[in-house]
C-alpha positions, -999 to 999 in steps of 0.1 A, spaced: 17 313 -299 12 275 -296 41 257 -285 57 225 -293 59 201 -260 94 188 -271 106 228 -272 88 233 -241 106 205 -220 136 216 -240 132 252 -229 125 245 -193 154 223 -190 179 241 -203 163 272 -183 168 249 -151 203 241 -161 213 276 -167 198 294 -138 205 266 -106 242 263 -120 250 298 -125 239 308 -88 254 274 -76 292 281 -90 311 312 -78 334 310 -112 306 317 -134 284 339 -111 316 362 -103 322 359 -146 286 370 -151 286 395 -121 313 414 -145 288 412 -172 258 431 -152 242 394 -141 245 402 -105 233 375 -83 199 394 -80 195 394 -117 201 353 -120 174 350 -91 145 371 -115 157 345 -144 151 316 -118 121 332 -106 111 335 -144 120 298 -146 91 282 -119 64 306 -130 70 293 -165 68 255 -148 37 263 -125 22 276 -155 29 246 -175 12 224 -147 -13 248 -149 -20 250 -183 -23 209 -180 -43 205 -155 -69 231 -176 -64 211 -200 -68 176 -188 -104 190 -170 -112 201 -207 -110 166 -222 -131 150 -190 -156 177 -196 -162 163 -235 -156 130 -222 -186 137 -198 -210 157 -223 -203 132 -252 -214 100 -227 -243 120 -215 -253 132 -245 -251 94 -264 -275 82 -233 -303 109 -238 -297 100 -279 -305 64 -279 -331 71 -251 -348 102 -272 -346 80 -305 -366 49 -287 -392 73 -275 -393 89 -311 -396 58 -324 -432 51 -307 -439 87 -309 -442 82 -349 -464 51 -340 -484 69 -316 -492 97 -338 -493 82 -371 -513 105 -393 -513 133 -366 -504 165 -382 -506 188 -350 -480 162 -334 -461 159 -363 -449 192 -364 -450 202 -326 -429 172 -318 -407 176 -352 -414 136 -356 -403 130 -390 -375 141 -409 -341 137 -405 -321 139 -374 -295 166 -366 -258 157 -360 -245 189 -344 -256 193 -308 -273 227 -315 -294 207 -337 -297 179 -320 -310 201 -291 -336 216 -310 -352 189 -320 -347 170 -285 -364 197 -267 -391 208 -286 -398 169 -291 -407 168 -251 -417 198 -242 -444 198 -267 -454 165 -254 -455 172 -220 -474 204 -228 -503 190 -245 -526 164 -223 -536 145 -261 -501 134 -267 -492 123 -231 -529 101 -231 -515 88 -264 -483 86 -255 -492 62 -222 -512 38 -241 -476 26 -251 -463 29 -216 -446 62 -217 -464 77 -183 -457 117 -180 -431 104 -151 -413 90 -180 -409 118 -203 -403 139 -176 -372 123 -164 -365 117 -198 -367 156 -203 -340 160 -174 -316 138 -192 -316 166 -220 -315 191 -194 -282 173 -180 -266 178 -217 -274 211 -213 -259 214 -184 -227 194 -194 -221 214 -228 -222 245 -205 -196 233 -184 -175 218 -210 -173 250 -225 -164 266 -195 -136 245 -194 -128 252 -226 -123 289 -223 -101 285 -191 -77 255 -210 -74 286 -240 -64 312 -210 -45 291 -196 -22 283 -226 -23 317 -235 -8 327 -200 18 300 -204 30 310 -239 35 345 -227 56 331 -191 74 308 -217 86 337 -243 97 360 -215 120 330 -205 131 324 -237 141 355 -248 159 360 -211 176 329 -209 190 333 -253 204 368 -236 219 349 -206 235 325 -229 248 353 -249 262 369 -226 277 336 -208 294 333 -240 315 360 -238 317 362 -202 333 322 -202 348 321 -236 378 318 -220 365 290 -194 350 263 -220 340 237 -191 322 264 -174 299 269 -204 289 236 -204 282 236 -167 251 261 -181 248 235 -211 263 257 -238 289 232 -259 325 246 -258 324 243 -296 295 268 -299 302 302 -318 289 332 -307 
């Protein structure tokens, strides 16, 4: 389930607090021992504890390479846009009244927002211009040389390229917080049942609770 950052700071805190300070203090790990938390038992909370933090950094670090990966497709992507849209531009003067490179090169009409659109229409756009020796001769009389559209071509090619990877990155940011969320409700649920039992085990010892930051005043 998604989590809330302040309840997962929260969580790992108090988590921290609980586990280091009942292995650290002999009152409450002897109280707890009587309880069934044996010393071995606080360790597998503790051990719960950093593989719910490493999967935290984790899950962040997936995450942070998710947002450089749209950072990079959106900045590639607006390069080989303003580039496609001046070569369209001539392209319509080029071909004025040309039928065959009207609809092989999708020349008029308007232009697709989403990127699967936009690729279509991109694509087709050189391909079919590189493919056909008419359009290139017409296409250089306004400078645009076959070098030209080719490395334009590779620009759209490096989209490509760029959308595949960002969603790549994508998919391993969603695994990623799915894996946390699961470390994080195991820990939950063990440390509500550690605090719980400490409860009973301390009720009795009031500034030991709040050595595992449970308030004295708290009811069970």
């Amino acid at each position: 389930m998604a989590k809330n950052q302040n309840r997962i700071d929260q969580l790992l805190l108090a988590a921290q607090v609980m586990t280091e300070n009942a292995l650290a203090d002999e009152v409450i790990k002897t109280a707890l021992a009587g309880f069934g938390y044996s010393e071995e038992k606080l360790n597998a909370g503790k051990k719960l504890y950093e593989e719910a933090v490493a999967l935290q950094n984790a899950q962040k670090k997936e995450y942070g390479d998710q947002v450089a990966a749209t950072a990079e497709l959106n900045d590639i992507w607006d390069q080989a846009h303003q580039q496609y849209i001046r070569t369209l531009k001539i392209a319509r003067i080029a071909f004025n009244k040309n039928i065959k490179a009207d609809k092989a090169t999708m020349l008029f009409g308007r232009r697709k927002e989403s990127l699967s659109g936009w690729l279509e229409q991109a694509r087709a756009f050189y391909a079919n211009l590189l493919g056909d020796t008419a359009f290139l001769t017409a296409m250089a009389e306004y400078g645009y040389t076959t070098e030209k559209l080719q490395e334009e071509s590779t620009l759209i090619d490096q989209v490509i390229a760029k959308h595949l990877q960002q969603r790549k990155e994508m998919g391993e940011a969603q695994e990623a917080t799915e894996t946390r969320d699961n470390a994080l409700d195991k820990l939950a649920q063990w440390i509500s049942d550690l605090r719980a039992v400490a409860k009973v085990a301390l009720e009795d010892n009031p500034q030991q609770l709040e050595k595992l930051g449970i308030l004295a005043r708290t009811k069970a």
